[in-house]
N, C-alpha and C positions, 0 to 999 in steps of 0.2 A: 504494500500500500504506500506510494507514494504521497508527497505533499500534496500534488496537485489531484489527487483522488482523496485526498481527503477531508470526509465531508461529514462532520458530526449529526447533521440534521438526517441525511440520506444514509448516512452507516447504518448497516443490520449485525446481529449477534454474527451471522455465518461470516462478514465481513472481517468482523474483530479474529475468528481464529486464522482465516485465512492468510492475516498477515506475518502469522507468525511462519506458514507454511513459504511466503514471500522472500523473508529477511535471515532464515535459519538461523534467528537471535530472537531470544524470548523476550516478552513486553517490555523487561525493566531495560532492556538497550535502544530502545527508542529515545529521542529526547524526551528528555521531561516533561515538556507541554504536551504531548502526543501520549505521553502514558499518564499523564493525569486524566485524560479527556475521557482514551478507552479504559482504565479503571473507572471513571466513576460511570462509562456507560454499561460496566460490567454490573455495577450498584444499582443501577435500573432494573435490570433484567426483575422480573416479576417471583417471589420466591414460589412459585409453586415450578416454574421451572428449575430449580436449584431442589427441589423434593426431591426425596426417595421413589417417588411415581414417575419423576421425568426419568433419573440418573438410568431405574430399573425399563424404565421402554426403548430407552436409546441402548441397554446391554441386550436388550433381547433383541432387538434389529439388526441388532451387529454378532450375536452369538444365537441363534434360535434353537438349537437343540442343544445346550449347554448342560442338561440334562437326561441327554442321549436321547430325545427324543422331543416332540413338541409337546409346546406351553396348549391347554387346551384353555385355562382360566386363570385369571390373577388380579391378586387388588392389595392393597395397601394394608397393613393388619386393622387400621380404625374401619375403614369401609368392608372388608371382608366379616367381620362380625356384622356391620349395620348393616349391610345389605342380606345380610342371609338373616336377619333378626336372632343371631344369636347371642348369648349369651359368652361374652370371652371368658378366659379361664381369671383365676383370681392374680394380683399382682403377686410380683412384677411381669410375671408371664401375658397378660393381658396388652403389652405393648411390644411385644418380640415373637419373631423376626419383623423385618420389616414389611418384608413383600411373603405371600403364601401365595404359593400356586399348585397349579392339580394338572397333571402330565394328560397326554392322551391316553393312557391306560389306567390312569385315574391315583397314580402316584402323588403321596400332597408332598410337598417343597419345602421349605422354608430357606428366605434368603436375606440375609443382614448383609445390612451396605456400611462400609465404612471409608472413610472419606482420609485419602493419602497426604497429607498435610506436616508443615512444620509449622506447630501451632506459636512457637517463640520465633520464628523468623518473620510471620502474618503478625504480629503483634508489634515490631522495631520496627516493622516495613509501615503499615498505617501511621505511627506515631513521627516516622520521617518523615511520612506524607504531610501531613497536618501542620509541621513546623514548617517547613518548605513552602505549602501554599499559603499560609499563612503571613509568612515572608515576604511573598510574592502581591500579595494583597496589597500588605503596605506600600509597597514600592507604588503599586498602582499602575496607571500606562505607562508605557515606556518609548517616547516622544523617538523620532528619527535618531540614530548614532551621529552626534555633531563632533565627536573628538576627532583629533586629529590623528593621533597615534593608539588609539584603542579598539581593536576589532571585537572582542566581544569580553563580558566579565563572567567569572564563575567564583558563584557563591559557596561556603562551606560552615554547614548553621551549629551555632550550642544546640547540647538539650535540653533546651528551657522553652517553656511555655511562654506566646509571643503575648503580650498585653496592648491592645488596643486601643488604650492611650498613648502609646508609643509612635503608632504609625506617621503620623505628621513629620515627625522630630526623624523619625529613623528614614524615612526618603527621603527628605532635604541632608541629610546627611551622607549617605550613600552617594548622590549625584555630588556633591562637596567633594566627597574622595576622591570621587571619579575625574570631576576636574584637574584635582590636585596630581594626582599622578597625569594624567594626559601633560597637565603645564611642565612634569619634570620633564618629561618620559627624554626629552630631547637633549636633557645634560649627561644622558647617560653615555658610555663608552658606544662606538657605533656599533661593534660586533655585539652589543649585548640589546640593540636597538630590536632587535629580530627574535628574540627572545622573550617567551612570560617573565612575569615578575608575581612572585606571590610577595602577600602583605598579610600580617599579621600584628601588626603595633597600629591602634586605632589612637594612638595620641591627639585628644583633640577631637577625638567622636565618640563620645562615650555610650550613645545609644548604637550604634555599629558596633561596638566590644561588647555589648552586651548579649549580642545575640547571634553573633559571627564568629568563627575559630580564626578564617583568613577570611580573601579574598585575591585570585589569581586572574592577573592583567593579561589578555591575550593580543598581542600589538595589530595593528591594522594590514602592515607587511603582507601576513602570514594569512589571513581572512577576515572579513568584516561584516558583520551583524547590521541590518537597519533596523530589524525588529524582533524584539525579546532580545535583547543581545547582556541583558543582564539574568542570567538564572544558574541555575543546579546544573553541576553535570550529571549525565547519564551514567548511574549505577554500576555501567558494564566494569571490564577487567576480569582478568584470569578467574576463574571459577574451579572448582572439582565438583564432579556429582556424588563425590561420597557423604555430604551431607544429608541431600534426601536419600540415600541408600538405606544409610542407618536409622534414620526418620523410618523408615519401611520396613528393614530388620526387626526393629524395635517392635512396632504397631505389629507385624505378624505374630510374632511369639508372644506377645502379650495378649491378644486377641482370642488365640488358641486355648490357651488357659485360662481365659473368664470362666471366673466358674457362675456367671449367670445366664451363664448357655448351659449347664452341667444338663436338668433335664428338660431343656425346651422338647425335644421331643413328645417326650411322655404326656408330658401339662397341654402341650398345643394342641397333641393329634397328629405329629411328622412323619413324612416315612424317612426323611434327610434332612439335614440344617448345611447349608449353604454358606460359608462370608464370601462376599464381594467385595475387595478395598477399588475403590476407583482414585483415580488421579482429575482433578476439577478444575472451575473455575479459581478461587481463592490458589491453591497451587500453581495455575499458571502467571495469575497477577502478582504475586508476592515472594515465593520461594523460590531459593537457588535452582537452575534449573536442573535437569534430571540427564538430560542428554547430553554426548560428548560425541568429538569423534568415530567413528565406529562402533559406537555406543547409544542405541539409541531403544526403544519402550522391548522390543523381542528381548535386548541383552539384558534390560530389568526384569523381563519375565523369571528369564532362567536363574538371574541372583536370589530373585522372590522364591525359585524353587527351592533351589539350594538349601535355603534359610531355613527351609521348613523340612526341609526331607521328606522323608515321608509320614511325616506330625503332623497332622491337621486340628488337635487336640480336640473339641467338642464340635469339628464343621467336619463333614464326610466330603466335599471338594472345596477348593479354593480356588479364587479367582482373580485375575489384576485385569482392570480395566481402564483405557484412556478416553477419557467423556470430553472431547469436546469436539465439537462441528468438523466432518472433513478431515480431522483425525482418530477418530473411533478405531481400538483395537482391544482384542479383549483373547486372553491366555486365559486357560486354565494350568496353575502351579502347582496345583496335587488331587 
C-alpha cells in the first residue's frame, strides 16, 4: 500500500492485511503516521468480528475437516444452550469450550480458542502509543519545512504522562529548538554539515526536557520533509522471533495443563476437546513479529509441534492458526 493509495476513508479490513503481504514488514515498520491511522482503524473493527464466532468460521473455511470429517453444526457455547433451550451444565463448565460442534456422524467437539499474544509487549506498545500521539497533538500542524538546513526531526519521548496544560509552552518550544539549531547548523565543521546531530541538553526548554530523552536533527542534504517532518521514528531494526516463540512455548504447555479443562468432557457431553491458539489482530499490530527469513507460520507450526510432543495434556488435537484476511493458514501440531 503505497502513499498514494492510501486512503483512510476508502480502506477496508482486507486492505489493512494486504499491506503487510505488500511491504514483507509488519505494521510497526510503517511510518508512524500510517501505523497510527491503521491501528486505530484496527480499533474500529466491530468486536463481534474479533469473537470467538468470527476467529472459529474463518478456521473452519480454511481447515473444514479439521476433525476428519465435516462440521454438520456449531455455535458459540452461550447460543448452543439458548438455542437448543437447554439447560448448561453448572459453573464453570457452563462457559467452556468455546465453540461445540456435532461432526457429520454426529461426533460432539469441543473447541477452545486461545489467542497467541505477548500480553506485556501489547501493553508498552499502546502506552508508547498514547505518549507519542499525544506529543504529536501538542505540536499540533506542522506548517511547511522553512529551515534551511533541517530535513526532517525525530522525536525520542520520556515515560511520562503528557499534561495538557503543557501543550502551548511545549510547541513554541520545540519550533525554538528547531530554529536554534537550523541558525547553528552552518558553524558546524563542513564534513559534519551532512551529518545528524542528536540533542539531548534542552538548556533553556524546560518543557522539551520534560518530556523528550533527545531529539535527532536530520540535515536537509540528505532528505527533506514539507510535511510531518517533525515525528517518531518507525519502530523497525533488527528483530529475533524468539520472543513470540517462547510467548507460544509458554501458552502451549501451560494451556495443556489447565486443569479446568480436566473434565470438560464428562460435565459438557464431548466426544473430544479441541484448543485452537490463533495468531490475530492485537499480535499483528503490536508484537515483535513472528517471521524471519526462511522462517515463516509452516516453521512455527513445527516449533509449536515440537513443544508439545506428543502432550496434548486435556485437548485430544491441537491446532495453530493464522487469522487474518488473505493470510489464513491453519496446522494441526498434534
Amino acid at each position: 500500500m503505497t502513499s498514494n493509495t492510501f486512503d483512510l476513508s476508502k480502506m477496508t479490513v482486507d486492505d489493512l492485511f494486504r499491506a503487510k503481504e505488500e511491504r514483507r514488514q509488519r505494521l510497526a515498520r510503517l511510518p508512524f503516521e500510517q501505523k497510527i491511522k491503521i491501528v486505530k482503524k484496527l480499533q474500529t473493527i466491530p468486536a463481534a468480528m474479533q469473537s470467538e464466532k468470527f476467529v472459529f468460521e474463518s478456521f473452519l473455511k480454511t481447515c473444514p475437516t479439521f476433525a476428519d470429517e465435516s462440521i454438520e453444526e456449531w455455535e458459540v457455547v452461550d447460543d448452543w444452550y439458548a438455542k437448543r433451550t437447554l439447560a448448561p451444565p453448572l459453573q464453570p463448565f457452563d462457559k467452556r469450550p468455546d465453540i461445540i460442534a456435532v461432526t457429520t456422524s454426529g461426533r460432539r467437539i469441543g473447541v477452545e480458542l486461545k489467542s497467541w499474544v505477548n500480553r506485556d509487549q501489547i501493553t508498552e506498545a499502546r502506552k508508547q502509543e498514547r505518549i507519542q500521539d499525544n506529543i504529536l497533538k501538542a505540536i499540533g500542524e506542522q506548517l511547511r519545512n522553512e529551515t534551511q538546513h533541517i530535513g526532517f526531526v525525530w522525536l525520542s519521548a520520556k515515560q511520562v504522562r503528557f499534561d495538557a496544560r503543557d501543550a502551548a509552552q511545549f510547541r513554541e518550544q520545540v519550533f525554538a529548538l528547531i530554529e536554534q539549531v537550523d541558525n547553528n547548523w552552518s558553524q558546524k565543521p563542513d564534513w559534519d554539515q551532512n551529518s545528524w546531530q542528536d540533542l539531548d541538553d534542552f538548556a533553556g526548554f524546560p518543557i522539551v526536557e520534560k518530556y523528550l530523552n533527545s531529539v535527532r536533527f536530520h540535515p536537509a542534504s540528505r532528505k527533506r520533509f514539507n510535511i510531518r517532518w517533525i515525528r517518531f521514528p518507525s519502530p523497525g531494526g533488527a528483530y529475533s522471533p524468539n520472543e513470540m516463540l517462547e510467548t507460544l512455548s509458554n501458552s502451549l504447555v501451560t494451556h495443556r495443563s489447565d486443569e479446568r479443562y480436566k473434565d470438560l468432557r464428562k460435565h459438557v457431553g464431548l466426544d473430544e476437546v479441541y484448543l485452537l491458539v490463533h495468531y490475530d489482530f492485537k499480535a499483528f499490530a503490536y508484537n515483535t513479529p513472528f517471521d524471519a527469513p526462511n522462517f515463516g507460520f509452516k516453521e512455527v507450526a513445527k516449533f509449536a509441534s515440537d513443544v508439545l510432543g506428543r502432550d496434548g495434556g486435556y485437548f485430544d488435537r491441537v491446532f495453530l492458526f493464522h487469522f487474518l484476511w488473505g493470510k489464513e493458514e491453519a496446522y494441526r501440531i498434534l
